[in-house]
PABASE-502500 format. One line per field, with one value per residue: residue in one letter; x, y, z of N, C-alpha, C in turn. Coordinates in Angstrom, 2 decimals. Example, Ala and Ser with C-alpha at 12.3 -4.5 7.8 and 13.67 -1.06 7.14 Angstrom:
2
guke (a,s)
n_u (13.19,12.85)
n_v (-5.69,-2.25)
n_w (7.80,7.08)
ca_u (12.30,13.67)
ca_v (-4.50,-1.06)
ca_w (7.80,7.14)
c_u (13.20,12.90)
c_v (-3.30,0.03)
c_w (7.80,7.87)
//
This chain:
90
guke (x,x,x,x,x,x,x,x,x,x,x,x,x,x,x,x,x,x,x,x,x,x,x,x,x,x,x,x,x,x,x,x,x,x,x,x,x,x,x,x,x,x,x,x,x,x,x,x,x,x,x,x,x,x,x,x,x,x,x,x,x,x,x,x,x,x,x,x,x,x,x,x,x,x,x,x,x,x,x,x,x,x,x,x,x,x,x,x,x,x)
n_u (65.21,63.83,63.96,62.01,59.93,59.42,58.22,56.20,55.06,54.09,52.75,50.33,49.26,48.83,46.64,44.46,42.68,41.25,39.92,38.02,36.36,33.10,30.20,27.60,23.34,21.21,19.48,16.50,15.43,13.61,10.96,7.92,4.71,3.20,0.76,0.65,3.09,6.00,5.46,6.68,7.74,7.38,5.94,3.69,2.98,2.39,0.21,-1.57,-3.83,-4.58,-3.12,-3.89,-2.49,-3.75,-4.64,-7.87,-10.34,-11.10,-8.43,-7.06,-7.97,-5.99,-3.80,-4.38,-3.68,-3.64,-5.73,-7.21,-7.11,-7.90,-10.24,-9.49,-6.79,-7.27,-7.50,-8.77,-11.65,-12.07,-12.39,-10.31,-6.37,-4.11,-0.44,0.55,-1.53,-1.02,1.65,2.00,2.38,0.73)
n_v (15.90,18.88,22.13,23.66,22.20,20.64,23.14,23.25,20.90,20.94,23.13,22.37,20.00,20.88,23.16,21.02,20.68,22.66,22.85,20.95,22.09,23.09,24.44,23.02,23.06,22.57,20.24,20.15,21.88,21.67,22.48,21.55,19.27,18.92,20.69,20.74,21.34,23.36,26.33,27.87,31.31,33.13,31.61,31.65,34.60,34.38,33.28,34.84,36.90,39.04,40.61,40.16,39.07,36.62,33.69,33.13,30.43,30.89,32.10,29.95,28.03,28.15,26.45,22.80,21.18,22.78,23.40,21.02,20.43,22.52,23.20,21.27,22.55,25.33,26.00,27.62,28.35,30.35,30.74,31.69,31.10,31.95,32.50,30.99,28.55,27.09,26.87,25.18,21.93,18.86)
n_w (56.29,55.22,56.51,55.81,55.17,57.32,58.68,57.20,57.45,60.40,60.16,58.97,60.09,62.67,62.26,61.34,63.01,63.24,60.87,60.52,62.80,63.02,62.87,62.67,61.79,64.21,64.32,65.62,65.09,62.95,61.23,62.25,61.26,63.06,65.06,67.60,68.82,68.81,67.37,64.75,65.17,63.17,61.22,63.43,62.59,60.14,59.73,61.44,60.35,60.55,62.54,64.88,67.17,67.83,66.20,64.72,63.76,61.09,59.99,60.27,59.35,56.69,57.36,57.13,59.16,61.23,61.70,61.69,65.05,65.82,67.87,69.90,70.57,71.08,74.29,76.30,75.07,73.51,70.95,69.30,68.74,70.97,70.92,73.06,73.66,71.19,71.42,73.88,75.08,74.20)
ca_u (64.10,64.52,63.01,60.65,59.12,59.05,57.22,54.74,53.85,53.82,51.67,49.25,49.12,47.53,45.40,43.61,41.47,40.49,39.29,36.54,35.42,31.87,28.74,25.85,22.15,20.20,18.43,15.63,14.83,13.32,9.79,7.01,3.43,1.90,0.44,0.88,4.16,6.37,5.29,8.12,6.67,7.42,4.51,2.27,2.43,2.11,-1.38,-2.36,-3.67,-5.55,-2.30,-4.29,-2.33,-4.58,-5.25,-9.36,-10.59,-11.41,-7.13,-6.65,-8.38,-5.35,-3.34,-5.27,-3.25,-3.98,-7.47,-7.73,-6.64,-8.29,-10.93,-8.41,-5.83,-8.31,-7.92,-9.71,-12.30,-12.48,-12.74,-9.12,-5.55,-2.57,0.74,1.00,-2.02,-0.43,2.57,1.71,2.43,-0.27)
ca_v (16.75,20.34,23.10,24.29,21.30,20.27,24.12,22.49,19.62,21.51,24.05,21.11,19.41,21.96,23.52,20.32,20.86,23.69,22.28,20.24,22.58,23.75,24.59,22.80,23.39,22.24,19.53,19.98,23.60,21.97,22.29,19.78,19.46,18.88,21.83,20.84,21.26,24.99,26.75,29.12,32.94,33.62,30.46,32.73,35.98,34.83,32.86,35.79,37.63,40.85,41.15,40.65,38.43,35.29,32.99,33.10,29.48,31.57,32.23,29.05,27.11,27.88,25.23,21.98,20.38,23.16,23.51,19.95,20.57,23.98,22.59,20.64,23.78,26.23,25.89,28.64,28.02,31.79,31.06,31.82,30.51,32.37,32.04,30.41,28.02,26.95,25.89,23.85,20.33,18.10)
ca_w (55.94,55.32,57.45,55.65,55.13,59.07,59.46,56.57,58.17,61.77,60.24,58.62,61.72,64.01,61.34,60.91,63.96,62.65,59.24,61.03,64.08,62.09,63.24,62.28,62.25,65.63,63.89,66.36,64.95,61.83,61.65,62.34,61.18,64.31,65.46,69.08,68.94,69.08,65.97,64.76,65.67,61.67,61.02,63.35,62.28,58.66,60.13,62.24,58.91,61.06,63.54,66.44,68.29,68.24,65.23,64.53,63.35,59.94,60.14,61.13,58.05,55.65,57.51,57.40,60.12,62.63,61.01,62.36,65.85,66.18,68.39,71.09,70.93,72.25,75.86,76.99,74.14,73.10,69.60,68.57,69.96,71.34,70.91,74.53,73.34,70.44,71.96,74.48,75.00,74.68)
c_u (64.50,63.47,62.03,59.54,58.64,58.23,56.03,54.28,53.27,52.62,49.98,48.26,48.04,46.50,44.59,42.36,40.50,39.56,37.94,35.78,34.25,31.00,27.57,24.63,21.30,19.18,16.62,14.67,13.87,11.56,8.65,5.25,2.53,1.87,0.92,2.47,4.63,6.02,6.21,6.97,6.81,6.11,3.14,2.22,1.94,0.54,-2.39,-2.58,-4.06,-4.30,-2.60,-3.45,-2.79,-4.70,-6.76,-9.00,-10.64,-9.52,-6.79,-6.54,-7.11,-4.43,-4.24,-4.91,-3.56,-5.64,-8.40,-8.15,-7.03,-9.22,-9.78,-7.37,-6.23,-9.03,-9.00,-11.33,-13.36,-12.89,-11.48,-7.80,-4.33,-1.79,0.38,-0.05,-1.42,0.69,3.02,1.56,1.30,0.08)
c_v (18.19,21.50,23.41,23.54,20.47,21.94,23.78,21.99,20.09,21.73,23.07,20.58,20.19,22.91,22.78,20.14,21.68,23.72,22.14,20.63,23.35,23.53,23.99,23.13,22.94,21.99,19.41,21.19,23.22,22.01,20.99,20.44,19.54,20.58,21.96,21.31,22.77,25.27,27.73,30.60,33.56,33.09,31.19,33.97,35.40,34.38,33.87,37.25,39.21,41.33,41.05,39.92,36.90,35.12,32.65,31.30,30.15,31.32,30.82,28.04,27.24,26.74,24.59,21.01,21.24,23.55,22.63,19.94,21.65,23.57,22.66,21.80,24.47,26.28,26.77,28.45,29.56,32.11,31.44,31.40,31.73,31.39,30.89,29.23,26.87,26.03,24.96,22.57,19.58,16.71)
c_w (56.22,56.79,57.22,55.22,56.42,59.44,58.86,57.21,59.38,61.58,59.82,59.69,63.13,63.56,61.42,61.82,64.10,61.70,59.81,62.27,62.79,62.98,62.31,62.82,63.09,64.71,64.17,66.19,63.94,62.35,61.39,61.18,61.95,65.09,66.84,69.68,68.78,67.48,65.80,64.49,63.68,60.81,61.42,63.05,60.96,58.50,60.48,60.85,59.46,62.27,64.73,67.60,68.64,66.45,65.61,63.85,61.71,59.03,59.98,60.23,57.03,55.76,57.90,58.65,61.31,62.66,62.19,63.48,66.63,67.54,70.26,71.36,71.76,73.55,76.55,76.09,73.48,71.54,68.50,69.54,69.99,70.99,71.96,73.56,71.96,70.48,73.09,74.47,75.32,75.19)
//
């Protein structure tokens, strides 16, 4: 075998670990339906239609799954939920 075909294969050889180091996506990021669960902060601003900070029940109605849930979320029972509220484990 010639030389430059033993630096081929070399070079082949220790590349190939390279090929298959990849990053995949943290399956665990995707999102859910259950409200109870972390809502991605992009989910509430686009809920929180007046900026205030809190989703109103009014807010709240365009998703029907946290619509549902509005009720049981609202620990404090102020009438709208925080972030913090929101993502709390029930």
């Amino acid at each position: 075998m010639n030389t430059l075909a033993k630096v081929a294969a070399l070079a082949a050889v220790l590349c190939a670990p390279v090929a298959f180091a990849q990053d995949y996506p943290n399956s665990q990021t995707t999102p859910s339906s259950d409200a109870s669960k972390a809502m991605p902060s992009a989910d509430f601003a686009k809920l929180d239609a007046n900026g205030d900070g809190n989703i109103s029940k009014s807010e709240a109605s365009v998703d029907p799954t946290l619509a549902a849930k509005f009720d049981k979320l609202d620990a404090d029972k102020s009438g709208s939920l925080s972030a913090t509220e929101i993502t709390k484990k029930k």
